[in-house]
Structures are given as C-alpha cells and as structure tokens.
C-alpha positions as CSV (number, residue, x, y, z in Angstrom):
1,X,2.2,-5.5,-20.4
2,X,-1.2,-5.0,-18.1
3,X,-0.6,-5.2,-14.9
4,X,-3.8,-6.4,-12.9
5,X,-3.8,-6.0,-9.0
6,X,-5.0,-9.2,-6.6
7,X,-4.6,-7.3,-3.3
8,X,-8.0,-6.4,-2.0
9,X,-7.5,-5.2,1.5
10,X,-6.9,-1.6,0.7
11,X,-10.0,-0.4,2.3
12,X,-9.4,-2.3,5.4
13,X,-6.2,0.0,5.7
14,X,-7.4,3.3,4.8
15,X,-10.6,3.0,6.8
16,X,-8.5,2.4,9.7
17,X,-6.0,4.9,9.5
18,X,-8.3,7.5,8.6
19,X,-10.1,6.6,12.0
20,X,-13.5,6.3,10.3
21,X,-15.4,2.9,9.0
22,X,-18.1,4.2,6.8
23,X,-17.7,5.7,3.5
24,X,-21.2,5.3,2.7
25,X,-22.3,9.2,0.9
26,X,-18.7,9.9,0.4
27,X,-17.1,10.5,-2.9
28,X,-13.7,8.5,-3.2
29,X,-10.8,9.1,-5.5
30,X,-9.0,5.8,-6.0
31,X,-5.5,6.8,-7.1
32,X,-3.1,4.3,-8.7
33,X,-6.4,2.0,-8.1
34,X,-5.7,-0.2,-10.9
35,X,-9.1,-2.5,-11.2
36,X,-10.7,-1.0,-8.4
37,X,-10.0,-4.1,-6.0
38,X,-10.7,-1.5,-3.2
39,X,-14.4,-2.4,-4.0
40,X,-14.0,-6.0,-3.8
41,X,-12.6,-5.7,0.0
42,X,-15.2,-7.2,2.1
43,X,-15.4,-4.4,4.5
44,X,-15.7,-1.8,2.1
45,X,-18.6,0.7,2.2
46,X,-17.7,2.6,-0.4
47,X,-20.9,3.5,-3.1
48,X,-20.0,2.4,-6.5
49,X,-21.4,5.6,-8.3
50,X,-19.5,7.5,-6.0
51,X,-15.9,6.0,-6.9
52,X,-13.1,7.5,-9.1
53,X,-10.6,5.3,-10.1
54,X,-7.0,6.8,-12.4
55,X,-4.1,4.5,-13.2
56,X,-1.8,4.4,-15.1
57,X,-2.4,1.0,-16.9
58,X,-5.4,1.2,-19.9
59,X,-6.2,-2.1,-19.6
60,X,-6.7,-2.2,-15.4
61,X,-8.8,0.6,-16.2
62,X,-10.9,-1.2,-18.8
63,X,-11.1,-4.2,-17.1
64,X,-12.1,-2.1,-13.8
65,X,-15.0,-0.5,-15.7
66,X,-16.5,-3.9,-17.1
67,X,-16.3,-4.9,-13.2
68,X,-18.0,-2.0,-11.8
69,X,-19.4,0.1,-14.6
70,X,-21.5,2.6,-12.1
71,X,-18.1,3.8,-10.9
72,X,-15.6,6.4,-12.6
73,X,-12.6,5.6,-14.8
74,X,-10.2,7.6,-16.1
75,X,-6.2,6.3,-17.7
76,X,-3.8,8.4,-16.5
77,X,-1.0,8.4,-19.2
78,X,2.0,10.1,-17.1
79,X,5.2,8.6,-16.9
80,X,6.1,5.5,-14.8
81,X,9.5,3.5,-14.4
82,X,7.8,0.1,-14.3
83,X,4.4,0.6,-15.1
84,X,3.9,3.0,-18.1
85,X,7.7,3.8,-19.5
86,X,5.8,5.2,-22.4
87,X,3.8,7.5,-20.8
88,X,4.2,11.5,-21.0
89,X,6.6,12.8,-17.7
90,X,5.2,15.5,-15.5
91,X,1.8,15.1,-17.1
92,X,-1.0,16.7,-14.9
93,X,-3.7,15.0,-13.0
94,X,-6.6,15.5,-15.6
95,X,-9.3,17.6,-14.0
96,X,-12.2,15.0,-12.7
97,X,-14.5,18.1,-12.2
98,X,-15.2,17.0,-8.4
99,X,-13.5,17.3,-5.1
100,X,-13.2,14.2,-3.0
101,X,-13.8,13.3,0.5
102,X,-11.3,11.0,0.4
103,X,-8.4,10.8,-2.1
104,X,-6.4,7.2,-1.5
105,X,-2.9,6.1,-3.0
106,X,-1.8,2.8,-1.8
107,X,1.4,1.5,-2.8
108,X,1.7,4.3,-5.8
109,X,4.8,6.2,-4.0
110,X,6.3,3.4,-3.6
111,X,7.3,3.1,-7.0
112,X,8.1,6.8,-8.1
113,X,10.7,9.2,-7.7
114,X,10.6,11.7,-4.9
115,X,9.9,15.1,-7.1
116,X,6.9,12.7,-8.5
117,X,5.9,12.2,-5.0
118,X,5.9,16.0,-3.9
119,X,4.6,17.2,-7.2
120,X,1.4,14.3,-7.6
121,X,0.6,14.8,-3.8
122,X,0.2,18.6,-4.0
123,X,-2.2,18.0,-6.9
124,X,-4.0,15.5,-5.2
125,X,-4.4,17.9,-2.0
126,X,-6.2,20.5,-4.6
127,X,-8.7,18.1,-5.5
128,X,-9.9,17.8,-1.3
129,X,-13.3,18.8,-0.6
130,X,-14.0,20.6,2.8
131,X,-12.6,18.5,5.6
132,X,-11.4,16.2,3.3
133,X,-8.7,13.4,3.7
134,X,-5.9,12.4,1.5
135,X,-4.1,9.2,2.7
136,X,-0.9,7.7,1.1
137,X,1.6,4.6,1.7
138,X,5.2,4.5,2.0
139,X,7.8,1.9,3.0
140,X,10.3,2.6,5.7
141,X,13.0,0.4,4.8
142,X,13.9,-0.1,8.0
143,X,11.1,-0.9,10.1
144,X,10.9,-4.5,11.0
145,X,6.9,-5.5,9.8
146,X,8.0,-9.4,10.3
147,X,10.1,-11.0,13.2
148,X,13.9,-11.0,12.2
149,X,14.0,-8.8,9.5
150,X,13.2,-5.2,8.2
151,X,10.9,-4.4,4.9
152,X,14.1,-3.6,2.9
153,X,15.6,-7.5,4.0
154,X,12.2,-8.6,3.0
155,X,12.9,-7.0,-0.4
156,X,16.5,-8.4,-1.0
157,X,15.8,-11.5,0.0
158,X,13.3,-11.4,-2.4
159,X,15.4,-10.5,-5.3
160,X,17.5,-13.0,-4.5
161,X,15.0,-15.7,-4.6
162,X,14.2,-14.3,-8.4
163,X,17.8,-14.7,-9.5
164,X,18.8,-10.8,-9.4
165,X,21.4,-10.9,-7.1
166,X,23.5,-13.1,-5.5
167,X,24.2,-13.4,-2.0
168,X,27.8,-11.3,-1.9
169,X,25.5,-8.9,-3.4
170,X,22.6,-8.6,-1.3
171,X,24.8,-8.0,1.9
172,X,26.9,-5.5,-0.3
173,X,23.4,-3.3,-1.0
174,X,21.8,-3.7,2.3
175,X,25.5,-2.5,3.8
176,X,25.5,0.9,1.4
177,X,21.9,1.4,2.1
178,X,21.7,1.7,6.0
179,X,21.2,4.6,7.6
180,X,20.1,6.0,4.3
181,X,16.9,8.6,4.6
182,X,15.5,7.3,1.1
183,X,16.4,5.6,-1.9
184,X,15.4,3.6,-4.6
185,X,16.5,0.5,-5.9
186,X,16.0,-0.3,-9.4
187,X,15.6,-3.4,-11.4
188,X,16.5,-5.8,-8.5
189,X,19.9,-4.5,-7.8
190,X,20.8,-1.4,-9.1
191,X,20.5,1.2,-5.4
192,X,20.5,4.6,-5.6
193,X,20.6,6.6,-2.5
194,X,19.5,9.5,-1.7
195,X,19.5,11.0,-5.3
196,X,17.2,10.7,-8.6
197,X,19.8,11.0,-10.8
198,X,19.6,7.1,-12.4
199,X,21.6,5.7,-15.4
200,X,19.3,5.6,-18.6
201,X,17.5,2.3,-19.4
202,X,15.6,1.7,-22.6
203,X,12.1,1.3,-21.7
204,X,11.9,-2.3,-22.0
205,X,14.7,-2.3,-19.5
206,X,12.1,-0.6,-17.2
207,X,11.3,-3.9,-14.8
208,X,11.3,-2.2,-11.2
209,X,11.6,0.5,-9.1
210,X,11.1,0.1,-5.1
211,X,11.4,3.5,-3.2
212,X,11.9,3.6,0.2
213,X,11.6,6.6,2.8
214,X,12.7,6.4,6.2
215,X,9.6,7.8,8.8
216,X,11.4,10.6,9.9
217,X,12.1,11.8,6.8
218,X,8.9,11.8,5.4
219,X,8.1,14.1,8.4
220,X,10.1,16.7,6.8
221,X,8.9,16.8,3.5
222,X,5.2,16.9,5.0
223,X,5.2,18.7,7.8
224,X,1.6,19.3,8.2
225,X,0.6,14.8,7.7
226,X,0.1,12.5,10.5
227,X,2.1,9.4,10.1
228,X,1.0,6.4,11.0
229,X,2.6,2.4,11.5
230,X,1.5,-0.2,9.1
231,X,-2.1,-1.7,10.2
232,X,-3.8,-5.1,8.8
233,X,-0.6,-6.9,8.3
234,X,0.6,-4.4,5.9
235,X,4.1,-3.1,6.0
236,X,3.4,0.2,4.5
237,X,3.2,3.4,6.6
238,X,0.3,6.0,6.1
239,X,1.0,9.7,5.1
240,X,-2.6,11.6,6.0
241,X,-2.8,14.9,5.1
242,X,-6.4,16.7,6.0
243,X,-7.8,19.8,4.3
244,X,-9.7,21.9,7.0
C-alpha cells in the first residue's frame, strides 16, 4: 500500500541544525523523501533541478516526480519492515553519479534495524561532496519533547488509543523498556530490546516498526557526529556527520 507523507517541515529542521538557511546552488540528496514534501516547506531554498529524492515506495516516487518533474527520482527497492516487506535486504544505495552537499534522512532510522542504520549511513557518507553534510533523525525514547511525558509514552499511549494494547500492557512494555540503550517495538506491542533478532512475520504482518536510541548511545556508534536536541517542535534528535 503507497504510503504518501503530509509532513512538510523537514527543511525547517535540517536547515537549522545544519546551522545554515540557504541551500540555494546546492545539490540535495533527499533520502527516505517519499514525495519530496521537503520542497513544499515554506522556508525551503532548495533548487528543484538540484534535488535527489530515493524511497522506498514506487508510487511516492511517481507521484513526487509528477509534482516536481525538474527534480531527481530514483525507487529504492531494499528491504523495509513496514514499508517495502518485498523489497531485496542489504541492497546497495544505487550509484546517483553525483556527490551531495547535503544528504538528509528524516525519520528513515526510525523505522530500521540498527545494522541498516550503520550499514545505509556509511554509504550515504560516500556519496558527500567536499565539506559536505549528512544529517539524520533519531528518537531518544526517553527525552521528554512534551510536558508530562517522554517520546516513547507518547508512542504507547498512542497504541493504545489504536486498540494494540491494553492498559496492563502498556505499563508492562514501558516497565521492560527503561533504561534500555535501544530497541524496537514492533507491530504496536511486540518490544525487543537491545537485540535484532525478531520472530518471523509474513509480510502482510509487517504493520510497524518504531526504533528508538537513547542520545548517548548513538554517541558511541558515531563518534565523529554532532548530536543535536529536537528543533521546530520536532521530537527527533539530529545525527550530523561532516566530510572535511
């Protein structure tokens, strides 16, 4: 089923944790970017010719080049929980034949497993031009981005609301998650922590799959990023990693 974004803020974010408002000149790798609703963000300066958009989803991508057909568009059939359980795992970021200036992923690690993570953002670094940047979110599952609650609350209560879990329930998974470094919780209910290793679920079985790293630990497994707090009312964190 095609998946079409509605958040259009995503330029707001990045420009402001990269530290720099105009993009204007600069070639942009949109990764994960679905439609290309980066584009549509009021404040974004980003030249149309000089987009690239891959996702996962044919039909965002289709849908994104009938929007802005001056711009770059390329599916990305690799292997997604949610949203491409057909896909080929481990498949290679196809060669675009250009480095970026900046190479953006918003919301795109939140949704994979950690040696997806590791593996995409080492490609993604190879494909930096010269003083390049390549910014990515991630959700710290405990940082508190509303009064009286912390993003992974936000998430259960959530699932409640839809019917996944019951109340007993929700308290029982928020209890075995804290103080947890990562984890993932899968199809509304089903937390695993701290490993990859997940039952097998038929691919129509394949609703959701919310991954959560903890600040600190995302330090570790990128030493050389600078991590910054959410920005714009977002609750996601920003990984930047710069190629000198």
């Amino acid at each position: 089923m095609a998946f079409f974004s509605t958040r259009t803020g995503q330029f707001t974010y990045f420009s402001l944790q990269v530290g720099e408002p105009l993009w204007r000149g600069k070639k942009v790798l949109d990764f994960g970017g679905n439609i290309g609703n980066i584009l549509l963000d009021t404040n974004s300066t980003i030249d149309e010719d000089r987009y690239w958009c891959l996702d996962l989803d044919r039909d965002a991508i289709e849908k994104g080049r009938a929007s802005f057909p001056k711009s770059h568009w390329f599916f990305y059939n690799r292997y997604c929980f949610a949203f491409n359980p057909y896909g080929i795992p481990h498949l290679p970021i196809p060669d675009p034949g250009q480095t970026f200036d900046y190479i953006v992923a918003y919301s795109v690690f939140t949704n994979t497993t950690e040696t997806d993570m590791l593996e995409l953002v080492s490609q993604l670094e190879a494909l930096l031009a010269r003083n390049g940047a390549l910014a990515f979110t991630f959700i710290d599952p405990y940082h508190f981005s509303s009064p009286g609650r912390n993003n992974f609350q936000w998430r259960l209560e959530l699932e409640r609301e839809r019917g996944n879990i019951s109340d007993s329930e929700m308290k029982d998974i928020a209890g075995r998650a804290q103080g947890a470094k990562w984890f993932m919780l899968v199809n509304g209910g089903d937390l695993y922590l701290e490993t990859e290793d997940i039952r097998p679920y038929e691919p129509e079985q394949q609703k959701t799959c919310y991954v959560y790293h903890t600040e600190e630990y995302m330090k570790t497994l990128f030493p050389r990023a600078t991590i910054l707090p959410p920005v714009n009312n977002e609750m996601q964190h920003c990984c930047i990693i710069r190629k000198s």
